[in-house]
Structure formats: structure tokens, C-alpha cells
N, C-alpha and C positions, 0 to 999 in steps of 0.2 A: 353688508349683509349678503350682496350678492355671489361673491368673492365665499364668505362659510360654506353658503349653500351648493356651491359649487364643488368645494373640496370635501363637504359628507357624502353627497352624492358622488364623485368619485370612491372615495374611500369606500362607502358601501358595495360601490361594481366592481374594485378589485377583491371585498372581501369573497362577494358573491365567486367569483370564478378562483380563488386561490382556495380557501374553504375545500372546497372537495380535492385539492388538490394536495393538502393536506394532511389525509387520512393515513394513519401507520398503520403498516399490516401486510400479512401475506395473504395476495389473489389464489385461492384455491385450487386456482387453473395453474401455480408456479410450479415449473418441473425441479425434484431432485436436484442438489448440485452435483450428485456426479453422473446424471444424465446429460449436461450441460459437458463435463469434461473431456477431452479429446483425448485419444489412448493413451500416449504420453505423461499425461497427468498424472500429478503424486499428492495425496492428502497425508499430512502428519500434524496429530494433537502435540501444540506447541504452548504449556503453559495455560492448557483450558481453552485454546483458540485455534480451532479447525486450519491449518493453512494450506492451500493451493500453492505447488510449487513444480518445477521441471530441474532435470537434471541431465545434462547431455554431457559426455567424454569422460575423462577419471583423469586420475595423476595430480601434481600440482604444478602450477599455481592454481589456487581456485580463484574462479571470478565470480562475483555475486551481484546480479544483473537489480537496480532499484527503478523501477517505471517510476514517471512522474507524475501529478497530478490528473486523473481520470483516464488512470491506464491502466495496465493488464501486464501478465506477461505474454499474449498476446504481441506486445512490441516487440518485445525480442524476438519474435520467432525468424528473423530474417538472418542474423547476428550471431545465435547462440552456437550450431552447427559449425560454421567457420573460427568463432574463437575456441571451441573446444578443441581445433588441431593443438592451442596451446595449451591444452590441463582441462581440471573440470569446471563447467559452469552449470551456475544454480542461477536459477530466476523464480523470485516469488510474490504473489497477488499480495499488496499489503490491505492491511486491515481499512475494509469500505472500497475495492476496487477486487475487481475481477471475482475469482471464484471461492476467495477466503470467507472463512465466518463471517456474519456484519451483527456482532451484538448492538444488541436496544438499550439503550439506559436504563441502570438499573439489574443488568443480567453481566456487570461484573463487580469485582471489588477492587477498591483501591484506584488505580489511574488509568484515565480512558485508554482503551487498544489503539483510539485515533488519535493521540496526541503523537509531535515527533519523538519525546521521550520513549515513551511507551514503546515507539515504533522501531528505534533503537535498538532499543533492547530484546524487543523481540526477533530483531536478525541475530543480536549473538546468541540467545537463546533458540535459534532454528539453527545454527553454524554449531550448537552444544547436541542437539537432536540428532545430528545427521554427521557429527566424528568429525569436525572439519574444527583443528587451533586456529589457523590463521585465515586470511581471505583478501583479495584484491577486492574493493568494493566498487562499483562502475554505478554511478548515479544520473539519471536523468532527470531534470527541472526539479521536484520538491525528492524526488529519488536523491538528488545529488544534496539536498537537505541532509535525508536520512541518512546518505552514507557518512558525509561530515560529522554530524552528529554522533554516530554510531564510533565514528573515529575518535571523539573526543571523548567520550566517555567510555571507551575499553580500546586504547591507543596500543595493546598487547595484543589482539584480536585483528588486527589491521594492516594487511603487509603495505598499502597501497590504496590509494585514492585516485579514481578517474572519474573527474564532475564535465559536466555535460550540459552546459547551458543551466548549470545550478541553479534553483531559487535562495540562494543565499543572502540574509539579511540580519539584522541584530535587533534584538527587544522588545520591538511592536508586532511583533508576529504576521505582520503583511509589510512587501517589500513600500520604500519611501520612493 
């Protein structure tokens, strides 16, 4: 008995502090995303979904920079500059990280913008927006996910793969 009462009274004090923590919504105090963007910064509606991207160098190869898990293209900013001596490179915010759209449930149709499908596809369909057939894709941790991914399902769209401490795994969707 002692042992229930124990674990509702917990349960209760983590509902209490996670509860407001909870809450969806934008703080009225949230500035503009592109008050937030650094000059550099490029916005292009991609398929109904606002994305944050840079662009540094021209020519080809193109390299298409994929953050990993609770990144930015922010990471890049060390990298992009120096790999553009060799073509152009693109780096962009994927959908729920950095300064890209973050739809709510319910404000799209068909397959989430955060699944890796989705997320796929929406680099060739940003590589379809911005004139670019082919692309070097360079992934980092679940970036190197989406590059693979993106390679397997438009393996014509793909000059090259550079995975980068990949989170690469098979079927359970969290690595074993």
C-alpha cells in the first residue's frame, strides 16, 4: 500500500511540473523568423513549407550540408566558406530545427514534414527549387540518415554520399 502511495504521489509531482510545461503555443513576446536570420540567410517556400537555407560559392560540385539531430545550419558556418573553394554549397534548417517552418499537427496534409521520408524528399524538392540535377550530399549524425535516405530513394539526384558519424540503423527507428 505503501509502495502505490508512493508512486501516485510521485506521479502527481511530475504531472504538476511537466503540465505547464506542456503547453503549445506561440509566447507573444516571439520575434519574427527573419528577425532571428543573419544577413546571409535565404527563405524559399518549398512545397508549402517555409525553409531556411544558405548558399555560399557557385559551379559544380554541389555539396548539400544535412545537420544532425538539434542542429542548425549554424554548424556549418565553420566549413561552408572553405568547401566552396570547391563548387557550391547549400546548407539547410530541416523541418523542427533552426529557422525552417515547425508545422503543428494538423496544418499539413498527408506525411509529416518530420518523418526521414518526408525529409528526403524535401531536399530534392529544395535541389528542384533552386536549379540544382545533381548534389554531393554530406550528412551529419541523423543528417547522414537523411542524406542516405534521400540517396535511396532518388539515387539519380545523388552524385555522392559523405556520412559523418551517421545515425544509420534498420526498422525500429531508434538505433539497437
Amino acid at each position: 500500500m505503501r509502495r502505490l502511495a508512493l508512486t501516485l504521489l510521485l506521479l502527481l509531482c511530475c504531472l504538476a511540473v511537466c503540465l505547464p510545461l506542456a503547453w503549445v503555443g506561440q509566447s507573444p513576446d516571439t520575434l519574427p523568423t527573419e528577425q532571428l536570420a543573419e544577413p546571409d540567410s535565404l527563405f524559399i517556400d518549398v512545397d508549402g513549407l517555409q525553409v531556411h537555407y544558405k548558399i555560399v560559392g557557385q559551379d559544380e560540385p554541389t555539396l548539400v550540408l544535412l545537420h544532425g539531430f538539434a542542429a542548425s545550419v549554424f554548424s556549418w558556418r565553420k566549413v561552408m566558406e572553405p568547401l566552396s573553394e570547391a563548387g557550391m554549397v547549400v546548407a539547410f534548417d530541416r523541418p523542427g530545427f533552426g529557422l525552417t517552418e515547425r508545422p503543428m499537427p494538423g496544418e499539413w496534409e498527408g506525411e509529416s514534414p518530420y518523418s526521414p521520408e518526408a525529409q528526403a524528399d524535401l531536399t530534392v524538392a529544395l535541389l528542384d527549387e533552386l536549379g540544382i540535377d545533381r548534389a554531393v550530399l554530406v550528412g551529419h549524425s541523423a543528417g547522414g540518415t537523411i542524406a542516405l535516405l534521400t540517396a535511396l530513394r532518388h539515387p539519380e539526384r545523388v552524385e555522392a554520399l559523405v556520412l559523418e558519424g551517421a545515425a544509420v540503423y534498420e526498422n525500429t527507428g531508434t538505433p539497437e
